[in-house]
N, C-alpha and C positions, 0 to 999 in steps of 0.2 A: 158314201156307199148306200147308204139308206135313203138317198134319191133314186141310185139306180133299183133299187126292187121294188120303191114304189113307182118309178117311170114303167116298169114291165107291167105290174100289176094293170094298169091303164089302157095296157095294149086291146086291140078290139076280138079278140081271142088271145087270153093269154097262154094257157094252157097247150094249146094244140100250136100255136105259134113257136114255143117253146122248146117242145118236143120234138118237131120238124127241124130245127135248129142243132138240137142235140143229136138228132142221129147224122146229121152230116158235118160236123166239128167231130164228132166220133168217126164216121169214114176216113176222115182225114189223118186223124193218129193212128187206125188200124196201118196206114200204108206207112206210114214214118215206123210206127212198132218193126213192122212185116220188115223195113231195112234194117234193125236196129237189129233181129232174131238170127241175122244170118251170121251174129258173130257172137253176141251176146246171149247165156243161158238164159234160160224163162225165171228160174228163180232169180238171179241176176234182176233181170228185166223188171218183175215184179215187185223183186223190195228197193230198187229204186225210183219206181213210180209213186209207191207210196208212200214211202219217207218225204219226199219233194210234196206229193201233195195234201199228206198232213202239213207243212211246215205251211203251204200256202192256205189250206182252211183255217189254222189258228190265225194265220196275221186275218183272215177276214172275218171271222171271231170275234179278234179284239176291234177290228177297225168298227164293225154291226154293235159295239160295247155288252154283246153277248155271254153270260156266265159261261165258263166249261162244265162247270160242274152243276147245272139248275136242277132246281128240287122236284125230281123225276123219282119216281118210286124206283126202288135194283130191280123191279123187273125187265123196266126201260132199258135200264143199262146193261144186264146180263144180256137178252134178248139182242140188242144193237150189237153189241159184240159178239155174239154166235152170229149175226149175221153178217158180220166183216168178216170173222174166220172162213165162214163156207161161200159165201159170194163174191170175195175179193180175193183172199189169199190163195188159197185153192181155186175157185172159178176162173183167177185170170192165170195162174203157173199154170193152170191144162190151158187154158185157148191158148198163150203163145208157142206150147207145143205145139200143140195143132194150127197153129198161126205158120208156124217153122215146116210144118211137113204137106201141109196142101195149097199154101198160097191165099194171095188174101181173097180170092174171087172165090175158090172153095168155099173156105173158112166163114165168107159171109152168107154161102146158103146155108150150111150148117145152122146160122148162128139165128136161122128162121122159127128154127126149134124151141126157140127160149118162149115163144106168147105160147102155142099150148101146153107147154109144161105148167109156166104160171097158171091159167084156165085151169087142167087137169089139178092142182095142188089147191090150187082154191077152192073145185070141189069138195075137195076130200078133206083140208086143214080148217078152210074159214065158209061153207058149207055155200059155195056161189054155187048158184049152175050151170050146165053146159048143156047149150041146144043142139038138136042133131044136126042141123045146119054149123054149128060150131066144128063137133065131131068130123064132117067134111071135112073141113080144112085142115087140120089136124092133120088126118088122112095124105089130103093132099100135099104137106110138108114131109111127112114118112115118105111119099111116093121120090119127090125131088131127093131126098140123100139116098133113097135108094138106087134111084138113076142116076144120079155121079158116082156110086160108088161099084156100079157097072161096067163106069168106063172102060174102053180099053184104046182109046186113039191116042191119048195123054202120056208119050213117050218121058218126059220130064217127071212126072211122079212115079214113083214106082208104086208095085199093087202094095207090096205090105206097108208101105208108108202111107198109104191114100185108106189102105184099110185102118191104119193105128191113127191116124189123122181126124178119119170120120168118126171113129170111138169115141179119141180125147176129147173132139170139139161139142158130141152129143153131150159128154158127162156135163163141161163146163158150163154148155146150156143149163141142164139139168141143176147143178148147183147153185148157180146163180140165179135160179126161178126160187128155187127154196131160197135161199138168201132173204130175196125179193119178199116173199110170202111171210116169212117170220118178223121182217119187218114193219109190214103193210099198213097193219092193225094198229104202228105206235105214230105214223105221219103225222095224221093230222095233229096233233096236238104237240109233235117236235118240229127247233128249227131244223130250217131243212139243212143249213151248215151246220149244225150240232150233229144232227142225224149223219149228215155226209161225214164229218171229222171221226166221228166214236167209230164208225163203220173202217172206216180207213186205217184208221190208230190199229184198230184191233188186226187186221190185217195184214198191218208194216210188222207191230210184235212176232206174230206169229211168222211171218219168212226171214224174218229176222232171227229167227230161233232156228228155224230149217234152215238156215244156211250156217250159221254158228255151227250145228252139230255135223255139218256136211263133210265128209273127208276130204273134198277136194274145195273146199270153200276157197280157198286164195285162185285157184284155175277158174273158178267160177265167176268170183270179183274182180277177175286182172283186164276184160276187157273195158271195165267202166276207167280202166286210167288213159282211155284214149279220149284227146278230144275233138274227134271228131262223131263216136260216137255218141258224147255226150250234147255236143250240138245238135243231135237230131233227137236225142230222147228228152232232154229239158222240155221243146216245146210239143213232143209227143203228149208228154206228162201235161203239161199244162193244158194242152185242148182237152184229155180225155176223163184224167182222173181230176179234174176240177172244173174246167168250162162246162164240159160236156155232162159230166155228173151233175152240178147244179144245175143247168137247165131243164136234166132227165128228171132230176126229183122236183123243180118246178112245176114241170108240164105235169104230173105224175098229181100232185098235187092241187093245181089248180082247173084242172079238168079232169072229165071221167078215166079210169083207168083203162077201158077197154080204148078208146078215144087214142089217148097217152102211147097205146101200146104201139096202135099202129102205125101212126106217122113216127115212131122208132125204128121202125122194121124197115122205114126210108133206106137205112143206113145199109140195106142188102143191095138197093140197087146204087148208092152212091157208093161204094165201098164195090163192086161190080167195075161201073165206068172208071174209079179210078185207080182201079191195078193194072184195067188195061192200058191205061192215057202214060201211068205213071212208071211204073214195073214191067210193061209190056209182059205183061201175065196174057197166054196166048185163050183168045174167043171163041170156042166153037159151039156146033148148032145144039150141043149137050148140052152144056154149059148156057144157052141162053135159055133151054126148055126147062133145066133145072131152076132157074133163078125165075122165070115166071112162074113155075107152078110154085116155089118154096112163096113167096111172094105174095101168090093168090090166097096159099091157104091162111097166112099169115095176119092178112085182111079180114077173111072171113070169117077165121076165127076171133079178132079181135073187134072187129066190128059189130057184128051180129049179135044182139042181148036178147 
C-alpha cells in the first residue's frame, strides 16, 4: 500500500491529477446512489455508506501500519469529529434527499454551490479573500439554481419537489463547505486516512444514533435486506466514500486548494452526461444553460486568487 501513495506522489501533477479523478469516480456513485434512493431512505443510505467505509479505511489503516489513535492534541480530534457530524452525516442525509427529488443532473448543478460557500466561509472563518472577480462567479452559480428552479417544462418533477429539492441540496452544500473549513486548518499535518477515518466514524455514530431513535427505524432498514440493492450500493460505497474521498483529500492536499476545487466541480459535468447516458434523465436547453453557467461560476470562483 505504501507503494501505491508513494507511486502517486511521483505523478507529474499529483494534486490536480487526483482531483480530476475524484470528481468523476464521484459522478459515478452519484448515479448508482440516485438508483439506490428510489427505494432506499437517505438515512438508510447514509449509515450504510459509512459503516462499509469506516470498515474499509481501518483495514487501510492497518494495512499504511498507521496508529488510530496518534498523538494529536483533542483539539484535532474534537474538531475532526464536528466535522464528520456536519459534512458527512448531515451533508450527505440532505443531498440524497435532494438526490431523490430532482435527479442526478439537478442535484449536480446544485452541488456547484459547495466552492463559494467554501470561499465565502474562508473569508470570514480562516480570513482568505475573495476577489470581485471571484464574487462574479458566485453570482453566477446563484443565477444557475435560480434558473432551474424557474423551470416550468419539467413535467417529471413537480414544483414543490424541485422547490424542496433545491433547498435540501443548497443546505448540504452549505454544510459540507463548513465541514470542509473546520477541517482545513488540521490537513496538513494529519494522515489523510486518519482524517478520512475519524471524519467517517463520527458520521456512521451519529446516523446510527438517528436511526436507533427513528420510530420507524426497521421500515427504514428493511430495504437494505435486498440483494440487489446491496449490489449497487457496496460499490457505490466503495467509489465514493473511499476511492473517491482519498483521492479528494489527496488532491486537496497535494495541490493548491483553490486548484483542488475546481477540477472537483468536473464532477457537475460528468455527473451531467451520465444521468443522461445512464438514467435517461431527460436534456433540455435549461438544463444545459444551467450547467454551463453553474460550471463557469464554479471555475472562476475557484480559479481566480
Amino acid at each position: 500500500m505504501g507503494h501505491i501513495v508513494q507511486a502517486l506522489r511521483t505523478l507529474p501533477h499529483p494534486g490536480e491529477t487526483l482531483s480530476a479523478a475524484s470528481a468523476l469516480i464521484w459522478a459515478v456513485a452519484v448515479i448508482l446512489f440516485r438508483v439506490c434512493g428510489r427505494t432506499v431512505h437517505p438515512y438508510a443510505l447514509s449509515l450504510f455508506k459509512n459503516v462499509l467505509a469506516v470498515v474499509l479505511l481501518l483495514a487501510t489503516l492497518a494495512a499504511l501500519g498507521l496508529p488510530l489513535f496518534p498523538p494529536l492534541p483533542f483539539r484535532h480530534y474534537a474538531l475532526m469529529v464536528l466535522s464528520g457530524i456536519i459534512g458527512i452525516a448531515l451533508s450527505d442525509t440532505i443531498l440524497f434527499a435532494a438526490l431523490n427529488r430532482l435527479g442526478a443532473e439537478l442535484t449536480a448543478i446544485v452541488d456547484c454551490s459547495y466552492v463559494p460557500f467554501v470561499i465565502v466561509l474562508s473569508f470570514f472563518v480562516l480570513g482568505e479573500r475573495i476577489s470581485p472577480i471571484q464574487a462574479g462567479g458566485v453570482i453566477l452559480i446563484v443565477a444557475a439554481v435560480a434558473l432551474i428552479s424557474g423551470q416550468r417544462g419539467d413535467s417529471q418533477i413537480p414544483r414543490r419537489d424541485l422547490r424542496t429539492g433545491l433547498a435540501l441540496g443548497v443546505l448540504s452544500m452549505l454544510l459540507s463547505a463548513v465541514g470542509i473549513v473546520i477541517m482545513k486548518p488540521l490537513l496538513p499535518d494529519d494522515s489523510i486516512v486518519w482524517a478520512g477515518l475519524v471524519r467517517t466514524l463520527a458520521g456512521a455514530v451519529s446516523l446510527a444514533f438517528a436511526v436507533a431513535v427513528h420510530r420507524r427505524r426497521r421500515a427504514l432498514l428493511a430495504p437494505l435486506a435486498s440483494g440487489r440493492t446491496i449490489a449497487l450500493l457496496v460499490p457505490a460505497t466503495v467509489l465514493a466514500s473511499y476511492c473517491s474521498m482519498l483521492l479528494w483529500l489527496a488532491g486537496m492536499k497535494y495541490a493548491q486548494a483553490s486548484i483542488a476545487s475546481a477540477l472537483n466541480q468536473l464532477n457537475t459535468v460528468f455527473i451531467f452526461i451520465l444521468g443522461a447516458i445512464f438514467l435517461k434523465e431527460k436534456i433540455t436547453a435549461l438544463k444545459l444553460a444551467a450547467v454551463a453557467l453553474a460550471f463557469a461560476g464554479a471555475m472562476i470562483v475557484a480559479l481566480v486568487v
